[in-house]
N, C-alpha and C positions, 0 to 999 in steps of 0.2 A: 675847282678850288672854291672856298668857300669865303665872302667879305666878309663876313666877323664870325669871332668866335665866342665862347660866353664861356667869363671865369668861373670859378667853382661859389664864387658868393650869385653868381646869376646874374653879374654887366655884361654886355653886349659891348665886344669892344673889335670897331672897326681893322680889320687886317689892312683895309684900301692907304696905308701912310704913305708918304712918299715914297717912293721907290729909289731905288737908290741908282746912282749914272752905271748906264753899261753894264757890262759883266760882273759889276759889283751886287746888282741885284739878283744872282741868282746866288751870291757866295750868303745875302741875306737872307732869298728865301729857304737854302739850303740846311741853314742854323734855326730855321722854324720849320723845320720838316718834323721835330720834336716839342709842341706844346706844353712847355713845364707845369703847366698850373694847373692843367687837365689829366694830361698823360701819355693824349693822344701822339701817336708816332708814327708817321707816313711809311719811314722806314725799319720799322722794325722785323721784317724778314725782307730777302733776298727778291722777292718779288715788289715788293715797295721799293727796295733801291730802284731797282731793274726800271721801274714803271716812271718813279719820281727819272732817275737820269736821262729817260728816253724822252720825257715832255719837256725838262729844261735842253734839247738838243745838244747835250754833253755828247750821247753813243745814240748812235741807230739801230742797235743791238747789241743787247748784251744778257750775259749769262751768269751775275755776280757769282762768286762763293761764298761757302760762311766767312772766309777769309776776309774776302772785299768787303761783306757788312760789317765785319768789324772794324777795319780798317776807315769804313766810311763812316760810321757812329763815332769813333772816338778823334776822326781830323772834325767832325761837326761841334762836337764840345770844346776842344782845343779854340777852334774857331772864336766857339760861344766865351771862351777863355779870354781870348785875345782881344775881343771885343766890349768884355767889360774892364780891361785894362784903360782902353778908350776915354772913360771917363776922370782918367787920374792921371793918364798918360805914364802910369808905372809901366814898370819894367815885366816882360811878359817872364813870368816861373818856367822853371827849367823842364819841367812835363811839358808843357804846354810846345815849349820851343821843340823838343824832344819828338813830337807828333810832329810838328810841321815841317821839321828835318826830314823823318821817314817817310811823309806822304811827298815831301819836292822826289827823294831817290828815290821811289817805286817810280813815279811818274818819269822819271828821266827830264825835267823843269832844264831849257836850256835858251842859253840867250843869243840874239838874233840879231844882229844890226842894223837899222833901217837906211835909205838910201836920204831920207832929212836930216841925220844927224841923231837919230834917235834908236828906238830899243824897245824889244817885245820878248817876252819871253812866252816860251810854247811846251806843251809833255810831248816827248817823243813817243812815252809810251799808248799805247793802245787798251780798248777796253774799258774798266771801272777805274785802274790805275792812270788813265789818261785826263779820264772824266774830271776825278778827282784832282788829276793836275791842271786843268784847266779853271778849276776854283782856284787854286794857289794861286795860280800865275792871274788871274785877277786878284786875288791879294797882294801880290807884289807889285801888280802897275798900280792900284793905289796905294800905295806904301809910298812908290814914285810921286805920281803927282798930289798928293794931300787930302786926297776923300776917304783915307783908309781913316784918320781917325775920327769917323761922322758917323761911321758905321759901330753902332752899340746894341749892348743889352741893356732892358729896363734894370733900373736898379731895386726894382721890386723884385726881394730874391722867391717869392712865391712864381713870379710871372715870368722872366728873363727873356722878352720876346726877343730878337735882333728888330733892330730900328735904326733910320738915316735919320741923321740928327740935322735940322735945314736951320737951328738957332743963330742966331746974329756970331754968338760968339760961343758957339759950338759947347753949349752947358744942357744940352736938356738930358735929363735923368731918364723919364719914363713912356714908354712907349704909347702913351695916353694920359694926357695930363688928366681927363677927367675920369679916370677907371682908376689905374697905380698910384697917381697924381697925387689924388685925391682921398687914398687910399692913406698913403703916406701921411698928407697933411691931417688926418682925423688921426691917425696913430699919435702923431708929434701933439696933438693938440688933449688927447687922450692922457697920456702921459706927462704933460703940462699941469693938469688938474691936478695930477695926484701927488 
């Protein structure tokens, strides 16, 4: 993997952000396995899933289908969906929910009770459907304790990186303040003039 990447204006813009707690970091880097601004797309056939879910130690083997890539491309937007929600704390659209329904039932997403008093939820199922449920199922533990909505897209809809957002009070917009950031404030100030 690569520390930064360079938008199509030619920034160089560090991927090293914070990372996000736990299992929640792989639900983010799973949502930049798709470089909107570029093109590039880790997963775009069956062998980039395969390759990308065997290095986040989702599956120790596996053998996607075209099924499972598509499956796994559109719970990763859904994802990307849900995550620019984050910043308005609206209400997630009914595709969006719609995806996240069918990837929890492939997975078989099922709840567990701990011996603290607590609660984990795990995919019963096996394989790409499993993988996949185990990004959910860290969506739902931070759903639980409160880091789900930290986790965003930049609101540069050129860029839409996933980003942990570490603000005081949970407001930042862009995945780089000085690349989208700034990017934004010459647009606003652009149009200001005119």
């Amino acid at each position: 993997m690569h520390n930064q990447r360079l938008t199509q204006d030619g920034y160089a813009v560090s991927m090293l952000s914070t990372p996000a707690p736990g299992a929640l970091e792989a639900v983010r880097q799973f949502v930049n396995t798709l470089d909107v601004e570029t093109g590039v797309d880790q997963i775009d056939d069956r062998d980039g899933l395969r390759v990308w879910l065997v290095a986040y130690e989702l599956v120790s083997d596996a053998t996607p289908t075209a099924r499972d890539l598509r499956r796994a491309i559109d719970l990763r937007e859904a994802l990307r969906e849900a995550m620019a929600a984050n910043h308005d704390r609206s209400d997630l659209p009914a595709e969006v929910r719609t995806v996240l329904d069918a990837g929890a039932k492939h997975a078989d997403l099922s709840v567990e009770f701990t011996p603290d008093r607590g609660w984990r939820t795990t995919a019963r199922a096996r394989g790409v459907d499993g993988a996949l449920g185990e990004l959910l199922s860290a969506v739902v533990e931070a759903m639980a304790d409160g880091s789900w909505r930290r986790l965003k897209v930049c609101a540069d809809d050129q860029c839409r990186w996933a980003f942990y957002d570490t603000s005081r009070a949970v407001t930042g917009k862009w995945c780089s303040m000085q690349v989208c950031g700034n990017r934004a404030k010459q647009q606003a100030w652009r149009e200001r003039q005119r």
